[in-house]
C-alpha positions in Angstrom: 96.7 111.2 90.2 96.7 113.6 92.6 97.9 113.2 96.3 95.7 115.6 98.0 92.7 112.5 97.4 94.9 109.8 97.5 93.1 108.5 100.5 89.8 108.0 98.4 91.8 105.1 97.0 92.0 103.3 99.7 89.0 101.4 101.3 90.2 100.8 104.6 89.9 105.2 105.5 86.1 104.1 104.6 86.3 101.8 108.4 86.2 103.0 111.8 88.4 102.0 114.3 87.7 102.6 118.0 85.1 104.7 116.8 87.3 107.1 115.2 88.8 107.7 112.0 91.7 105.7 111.0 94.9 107.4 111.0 97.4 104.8 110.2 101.4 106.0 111.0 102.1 102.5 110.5 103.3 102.3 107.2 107.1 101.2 107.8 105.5 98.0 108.9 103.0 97.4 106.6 101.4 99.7 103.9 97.5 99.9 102.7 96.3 98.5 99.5 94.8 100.9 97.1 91.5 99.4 94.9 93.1 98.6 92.6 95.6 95.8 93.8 92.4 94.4 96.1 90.4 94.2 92.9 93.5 92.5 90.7 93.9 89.6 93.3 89.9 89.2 93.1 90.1 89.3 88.9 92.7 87.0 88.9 91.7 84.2 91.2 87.8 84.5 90.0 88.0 85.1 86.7 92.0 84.2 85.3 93.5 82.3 87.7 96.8 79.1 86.5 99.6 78.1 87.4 102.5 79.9 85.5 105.3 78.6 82.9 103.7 75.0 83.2 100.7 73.9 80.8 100.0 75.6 77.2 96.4 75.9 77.4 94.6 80.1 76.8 94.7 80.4 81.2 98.5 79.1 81.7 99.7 81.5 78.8 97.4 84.0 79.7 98.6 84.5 83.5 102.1 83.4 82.4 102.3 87.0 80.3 100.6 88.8 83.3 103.2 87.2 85.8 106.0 88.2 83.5 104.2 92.0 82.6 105.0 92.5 86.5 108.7 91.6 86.0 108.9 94.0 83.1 107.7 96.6 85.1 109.5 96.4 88.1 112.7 96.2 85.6 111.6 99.7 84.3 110.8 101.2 87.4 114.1 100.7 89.4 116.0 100.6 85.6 117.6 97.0 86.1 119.6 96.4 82.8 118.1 93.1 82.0 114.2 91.9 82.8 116.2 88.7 83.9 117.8 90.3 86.8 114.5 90.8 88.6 113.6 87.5 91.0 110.6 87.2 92.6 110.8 85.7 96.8 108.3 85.4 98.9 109.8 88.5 100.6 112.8 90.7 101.3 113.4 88.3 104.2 113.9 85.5 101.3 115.4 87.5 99.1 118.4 88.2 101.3 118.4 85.0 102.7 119.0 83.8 99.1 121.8 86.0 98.6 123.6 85.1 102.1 123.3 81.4 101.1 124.4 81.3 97.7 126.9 83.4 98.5 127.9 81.3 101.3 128.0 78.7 99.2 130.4 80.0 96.4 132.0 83.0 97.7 132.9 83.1 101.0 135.4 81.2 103.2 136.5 80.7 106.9 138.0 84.1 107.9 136.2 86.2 105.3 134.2 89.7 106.7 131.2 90.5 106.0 130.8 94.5 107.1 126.9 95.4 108.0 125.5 98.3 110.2 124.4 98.8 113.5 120.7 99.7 111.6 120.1 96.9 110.0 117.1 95.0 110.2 117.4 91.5 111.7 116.4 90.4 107.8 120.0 91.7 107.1 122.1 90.4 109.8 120.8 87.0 110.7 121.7 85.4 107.8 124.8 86.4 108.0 125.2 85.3 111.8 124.2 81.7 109.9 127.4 81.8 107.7 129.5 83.0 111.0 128.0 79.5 112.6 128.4 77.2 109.7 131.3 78.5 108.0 133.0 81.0 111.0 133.2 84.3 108.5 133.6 87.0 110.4 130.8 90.0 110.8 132.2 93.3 111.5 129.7 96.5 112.6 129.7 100.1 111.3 128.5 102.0 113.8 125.9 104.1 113.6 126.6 108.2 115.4 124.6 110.5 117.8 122.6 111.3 114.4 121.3 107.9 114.0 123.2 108.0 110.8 125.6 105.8 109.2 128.9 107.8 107.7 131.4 106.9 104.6 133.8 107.5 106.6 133.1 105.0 109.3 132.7 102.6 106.5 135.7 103.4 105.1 137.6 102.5 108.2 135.5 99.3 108.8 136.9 98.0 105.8 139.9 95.4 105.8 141.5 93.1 103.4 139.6 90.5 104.3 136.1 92.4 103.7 134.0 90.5 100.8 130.5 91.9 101.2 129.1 95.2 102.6 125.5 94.6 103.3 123.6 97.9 104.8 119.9 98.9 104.6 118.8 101.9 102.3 117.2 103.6 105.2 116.6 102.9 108.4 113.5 101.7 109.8 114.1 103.3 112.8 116.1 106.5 112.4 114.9 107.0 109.1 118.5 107.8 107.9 118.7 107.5 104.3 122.9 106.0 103.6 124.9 107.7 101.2 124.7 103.9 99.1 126.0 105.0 96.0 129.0 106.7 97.4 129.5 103.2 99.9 128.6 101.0 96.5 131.6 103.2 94.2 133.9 102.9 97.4 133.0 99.2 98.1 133.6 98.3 94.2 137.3 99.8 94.2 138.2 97.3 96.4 136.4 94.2 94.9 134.0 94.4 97.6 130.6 93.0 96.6 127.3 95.1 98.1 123.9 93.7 99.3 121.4 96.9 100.3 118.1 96.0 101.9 115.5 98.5 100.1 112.5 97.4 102.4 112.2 101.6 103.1 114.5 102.6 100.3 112.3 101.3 97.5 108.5 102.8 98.8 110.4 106.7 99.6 112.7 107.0 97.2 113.8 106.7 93.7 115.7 103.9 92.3 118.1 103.7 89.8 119.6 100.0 89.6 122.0 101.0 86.7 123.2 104.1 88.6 123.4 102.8 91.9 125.5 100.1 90.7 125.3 97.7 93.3 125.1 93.8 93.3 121.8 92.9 95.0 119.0 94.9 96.3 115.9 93.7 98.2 112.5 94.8 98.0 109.8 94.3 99.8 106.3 94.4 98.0 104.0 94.6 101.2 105.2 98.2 102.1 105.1 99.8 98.5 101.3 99.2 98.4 101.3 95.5 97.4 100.2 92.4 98.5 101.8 90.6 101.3 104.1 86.9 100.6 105.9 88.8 97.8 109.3 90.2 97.8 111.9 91.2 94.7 115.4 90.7 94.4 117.6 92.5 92.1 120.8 91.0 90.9 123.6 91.6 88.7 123.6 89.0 85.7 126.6 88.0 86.6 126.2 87.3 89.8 123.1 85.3 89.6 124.3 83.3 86.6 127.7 82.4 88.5 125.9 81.6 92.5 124.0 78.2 92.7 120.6 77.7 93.1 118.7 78.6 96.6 115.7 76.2 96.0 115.1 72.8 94.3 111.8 71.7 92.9 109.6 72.1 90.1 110.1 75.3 87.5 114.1 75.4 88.4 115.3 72.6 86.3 116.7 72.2 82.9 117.4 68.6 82.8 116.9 65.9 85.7 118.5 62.5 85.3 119.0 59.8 88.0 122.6 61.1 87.9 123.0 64.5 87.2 120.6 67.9 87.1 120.7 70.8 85.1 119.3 74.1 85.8 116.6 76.1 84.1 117.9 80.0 82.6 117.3 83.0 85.0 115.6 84.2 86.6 113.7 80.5 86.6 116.7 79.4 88.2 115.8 81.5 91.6 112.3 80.3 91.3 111.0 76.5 92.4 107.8 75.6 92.6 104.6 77.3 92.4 105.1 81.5 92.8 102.8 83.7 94.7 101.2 84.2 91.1 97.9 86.6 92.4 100.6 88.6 94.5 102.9 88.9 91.4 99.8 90.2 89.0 98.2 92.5 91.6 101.9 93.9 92.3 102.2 95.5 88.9 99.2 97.7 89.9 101.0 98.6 92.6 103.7 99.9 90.8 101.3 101.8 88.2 100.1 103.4 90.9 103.1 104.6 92.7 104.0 105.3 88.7 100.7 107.3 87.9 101.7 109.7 91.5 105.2 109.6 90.5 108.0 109.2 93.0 109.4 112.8 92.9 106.0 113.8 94.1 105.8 111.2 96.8 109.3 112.2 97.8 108.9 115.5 98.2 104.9 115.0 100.1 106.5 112.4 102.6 109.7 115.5 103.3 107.5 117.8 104.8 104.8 115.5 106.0 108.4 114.7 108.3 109.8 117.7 108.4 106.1 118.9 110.1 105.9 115.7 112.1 109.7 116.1 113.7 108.8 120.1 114.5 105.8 119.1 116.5 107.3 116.3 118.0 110.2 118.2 119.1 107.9 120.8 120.6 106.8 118.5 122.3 107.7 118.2 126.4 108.6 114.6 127.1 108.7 113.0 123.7 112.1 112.0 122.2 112.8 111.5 118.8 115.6 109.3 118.1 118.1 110.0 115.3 118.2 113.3 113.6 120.2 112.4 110.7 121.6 114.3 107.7 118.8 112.7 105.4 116.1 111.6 106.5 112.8 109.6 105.2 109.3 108.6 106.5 109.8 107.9 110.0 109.7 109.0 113.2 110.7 107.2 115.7 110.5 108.2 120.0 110.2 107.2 123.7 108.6 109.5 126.2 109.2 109.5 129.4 108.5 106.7 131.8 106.1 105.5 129.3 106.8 102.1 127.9 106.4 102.5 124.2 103.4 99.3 124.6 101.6 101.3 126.1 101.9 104.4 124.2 101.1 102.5 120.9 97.8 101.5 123.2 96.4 104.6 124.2 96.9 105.9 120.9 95.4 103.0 119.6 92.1 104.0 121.6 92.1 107.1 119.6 92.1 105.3 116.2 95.5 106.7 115.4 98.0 103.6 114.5 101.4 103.1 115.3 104.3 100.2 116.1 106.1 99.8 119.2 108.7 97.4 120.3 112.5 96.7 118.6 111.2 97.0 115.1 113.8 94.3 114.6 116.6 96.5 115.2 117.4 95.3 118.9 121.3 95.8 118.2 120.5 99.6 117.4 118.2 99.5 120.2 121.0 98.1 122.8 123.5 100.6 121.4 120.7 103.4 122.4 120.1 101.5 125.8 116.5 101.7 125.7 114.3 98.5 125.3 112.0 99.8 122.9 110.2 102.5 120.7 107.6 103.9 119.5 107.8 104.7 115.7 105.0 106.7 113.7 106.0 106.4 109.8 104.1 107.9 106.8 102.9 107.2 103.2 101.7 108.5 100.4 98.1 108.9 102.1 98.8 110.4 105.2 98.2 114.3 106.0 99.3 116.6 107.6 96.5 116.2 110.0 97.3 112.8 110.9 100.6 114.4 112.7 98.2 116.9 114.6 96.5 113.7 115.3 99.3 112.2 116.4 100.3 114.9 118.8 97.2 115.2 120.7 96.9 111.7 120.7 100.1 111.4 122.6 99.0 114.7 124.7 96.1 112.3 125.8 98.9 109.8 126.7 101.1 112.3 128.8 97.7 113.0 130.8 96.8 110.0 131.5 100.4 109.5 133.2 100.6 112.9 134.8 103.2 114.1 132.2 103.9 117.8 131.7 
C-alpha cells in the first residue's frame, strides 16, 4: 500500500470540521481507524460475534481462533519468542499497572529502587508511587537534559545496588526523544536489573524487535497504532510471567477452584480474567496488517521528514518554541508561544479544522522541570502530509494575529 493515498483509507478525512478539512496532528493521543478495523468490529459483532475460550459450539471456536490469530500476529510483528508471551489489557495503562503489582507482589521489598525518567508518562510512574506508599520502595529520577533527551550515562549514574527495576518510555510523548533502550536494557541486565519500557509511541514509529531488544516487559498501546480503543498488549518474558502471580481473579484464569485452594490456568490465560475486549482483539489484527502491508521502514522514514519539515518551519517561526531537540527524534512536536496559553492555541487552531492537544500530556513532572504549565504538541501519523505542517503554520500565524504577535 502506498502512503502517498493513505488518507483514502481513512473515513474520517471524508468529514468536515469547522468547515474545513480535517488536519488531525493529534495522533500521539489517539490515532484514526483505517476501513478496515471499522468494518472488522461491524463483521464481528453482526455477523460472528462469542465469547472466547468458553462454550464448544461453531461461534465460540470460530472467534476463539480469530482472538488467538491476533496474538499470533502481534507475536510476529514485534518477534516475541513465544505466542504465550503476548497478554492482552485493556490498555498500556493496565498493562503496566499489571507489571508494577505483580512485581510488587513477588519482587520487591522495603528499601528497593525503582529508577524511571523525568519523561515518563504518568501510566509509568504512578504505579510505582503505589508501591512507594504500600510497600516504601524507593523511586529514583533520571533526568532528562537541555535536549529533552534522556542519556546512558545519566542512567548509568542513577543506578545503585539497591536498583531492581528500570522502567523508561520508548519515546517521549512530549520531546519525542527516542532512548537508546537496548543499550539501557544490555546495561540494566549486567547488573540483574529487570526493565519495564512503555512503547505507547515506540511501538506505532518504530520497529520492534522483542528478541533483540531483550527486555522484560514492554507495553503497547493498540488505540494509537490504528486500533480500536479498551485494548492494550503486554509483552513479557516467559519467565517472568510464569514466576509473578496473577493480576486479576475471575472467570478464564483458573485451573482448579476448590473451597480451599485455587489453581491457575497456563499463560497467557493466567493474565486474562473474565470476558476480553474480543471485537477490539479481532479488529486489532487488521490493524497490524495494515501497518504490515505499509511496512514500518517506510512509515519510519515518511514520519522523519514529515518532522524534520515540521521542526524547520516551526523554528522559523517568530514566537513559537519547540521543546526538546533531541539526538533522535520521532513524531512529535511539541511548543509554547509566547503569552499564549497553549488552551487557547489548540482553540484557534481548532477553528481552522487543524487538530492538536494541549495541556501536560501527562507528563507534569517534565513539565515542572521545564517550568511551564503546559504545551501544545502537534504529532503525526502515517496519513499526515506535508501540507498539514504548512497548515499548521498558518494556522498558528492566525493565532499570533489574533494576539498581536510578531
Amino acid at each position: 500500500m502506498k502512503i502517498e493515498n493513505i488518507k483514502d483509507e481513512f473515513p474520517i478525512f471524508d468529514e468536515k470540521i469547522q468547515n474545513n478539512d480535517l488536519v488531525y496532528l493529534d495522533s500521539a493521543n489517539s490515532s484514526q481507524k483505517p476501513k478496515v478495523v471499522a468494518d472488522k468490529i461491524n463483521e464481528f459483532y453482526t455477523k460472528q460475534f462469542s465469547n472466547v475460550g468458553r462454550s464448544v459450539h461453531y461461534l465460540a471456536v470460530a472467534a476463539t481462533n480469530l482472538y488467538e490469530n491476533t496474538r499470533s500476529s502481534v507475536q510476529k510483528y514485534i518477534n516475541a519468542k513465544d505466542k504465550n508471551e503476548i497478554v492482552f489489557t485493556k490498555g498500556a495503562t493496565e498493562a503496566l499497572n499489571l507489571v508494577a503489582n505483580t512485581l510488587g507482589q513477588k519482587y520487591l521489598n522495603e528499601g528497593d529502587e525503582i529508577l524511571i525518567t523525568e519523561l515518563e508518562h504518568h501510566s509509568n510512574y504512578v504505579p510505582w508511587h503505589f508501591l512507594r506508599k504500600s510497600k516504601n520502595i524507593k523511586i529514583n529520577f533520571a533526568e532528562v537534559n537541555d535536549n529533552g533527551d534522556i542519556s546512558l550515562e545519566d542512567i548509568e549514574k542513577k543506578i545503585t545496588s539497591k536498583t531492581k527495576v528500570i522502567a523508561i518510555t520508548h519515546l517521549s510523548n512530549v520531546t519525542g526523544a527516542i532512548l537508546p533502550v537496548k543499550e539501557i536494557t544490555d546495561l540494566a541486565h549486567s547488573k540483574g536489573i529487570i526493565v519495564v519500557i512503555d512503547g505507547c509511541q515506540g511501538a506505532p514509529h518504530l520497529k520492534l524487535d522483542m528478541q533483540d531488544l531483550d527486555c522484560d516487559f514492554y507495553a503497547i498501546s493498540c488505540h494509537k497504532m490504528y486500533g480500536p480503543t479498551g485494548l492494550g498488549v503486554l509483552y513479557g518474558k516467559k519467565k517472568w510471567l510464569e514466576e509473578l502471580p496473577p493480576y486479576q481473579g475471575g472467570g478464564g484464569m483458573i485451573r482448579e477452584v476448590k473451597k480451599n485452594e485455587i489453581s491457575y490456568s497456563d499463560l497467557p490465560n493466567k493474565y486474562e480474567a473474565g470476558t476480553m475486549a474480543t471485537a477490539q482483539v479481532i479488529a486489532f489484527d487488521q490493524s497490524i496488517k495494515f501497518m504490515e502491508s505499509i511496512g514500518i521502514e517506510n512509515i519510519m522514514k515518511h514520519e522523519a521528514d514529515l518532522v524534520g519539515y515540521g521542526q524547520e518551519l516551526l523554528q522559523k517561526n517568530n514566537s513559537v518554541k519547540l521543546i526538546g531537540n533531541p539526538k533522535n527524534k520521532g513524531g512529535v512536536l511539541s511548543f509554547t508561544l509566547e503569552g499564549v496559553h497553549p488552551h487557547d492555541i489548540a482553540t484557534i487552531l481548532d477553528e481552522d479544522g487543524v487538530a492538536i492537544r494541549a495541556g501536560h500530556h501527562c507528563c507534569q513532572i517534565l513539565h515542572d522541570k521545564l517550568n511551564i504549565p503546559a504545551s501544545a504538541r502537534a504529532s503525526v501519523g502515517i496519513y499526515n502530509t506535508k501540507d498539514d505542517l504548512d497548515k499548521l503554520n498558518e494556522s498558528i500565524n492566525n493565532c499570533k494575529k489574533i494576539f498581536n504577535l510578531k
